[in-house]
C-alpha positions, 0 to 999 in steps of 0.5 A: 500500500502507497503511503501519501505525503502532501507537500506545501510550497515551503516543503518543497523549498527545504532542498534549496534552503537547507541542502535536504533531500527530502525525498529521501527523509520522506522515504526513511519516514515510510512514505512512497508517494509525493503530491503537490497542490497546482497551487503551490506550483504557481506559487513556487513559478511566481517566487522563482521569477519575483523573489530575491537571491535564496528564496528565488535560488530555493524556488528554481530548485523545487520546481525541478523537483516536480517531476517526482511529484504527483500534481493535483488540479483543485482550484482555491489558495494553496493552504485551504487545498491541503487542507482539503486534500489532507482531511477527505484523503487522511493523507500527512502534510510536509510543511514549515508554514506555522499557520497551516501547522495549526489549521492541520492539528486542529484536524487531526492530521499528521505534519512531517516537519524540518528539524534542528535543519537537518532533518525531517521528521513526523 
């Protein structure tokens, strides 16, 4: 059985920022399958042509990472997105966002998180 991972913009983002690579960690931590909103892609292109220095560098890098990933086609901001992905399909949340952290725990569903900069974990 696959085990699914919703990755947010600024999970997708640790590789650029931190050296990380998450899919790896992901694996370790037992998940198989990565998807990302249509949402954060946008906001992943928009970043990498209007943000400055590591945040443009960081976005560049996780839009090349994409194509490990699953995109999902769901209209509406990219939170509110993996919100809903997240309850209907009880999947885990790869986020650093502190407000989506909170909206997710209010819900019951499991965050996979950047720790002490070096690693992910549940």
């Amino acid at each position: 059985m696959k085990r699914e991972v919703i990755i947010d913009t600024n999970g997708l983002m640790i590789p650029g920022q931190f050296g990380i690579d998450i899919f790896m960690e992901l694996k370790r931590l037992g998940f198989d399958s990565y998807v990302v909103p249509r949402a954060s892609v946008r906001e992943l292109e928009k970043i990498s042509t209007q943000g400055r220095g590591r945040d443009s560098t960081a976005a560049k890098i996780a839009l090349s990472l994409l194509d490990r990933c699953t995109i999902v086609e769901k209209e509406g901001f990219a939170d509110d997105v993996i919100m809903e992905l997240a309850t209907s399909k009880e999947d885990t949340v790869l986020t650093s966002d502190v407000e989506l952290k909170k909206r997710l725990c209010s819900k019951g569903v499991s965050i996979v998180q950047l720790r002490e900069r070096t690693h992910l974990s549940l």
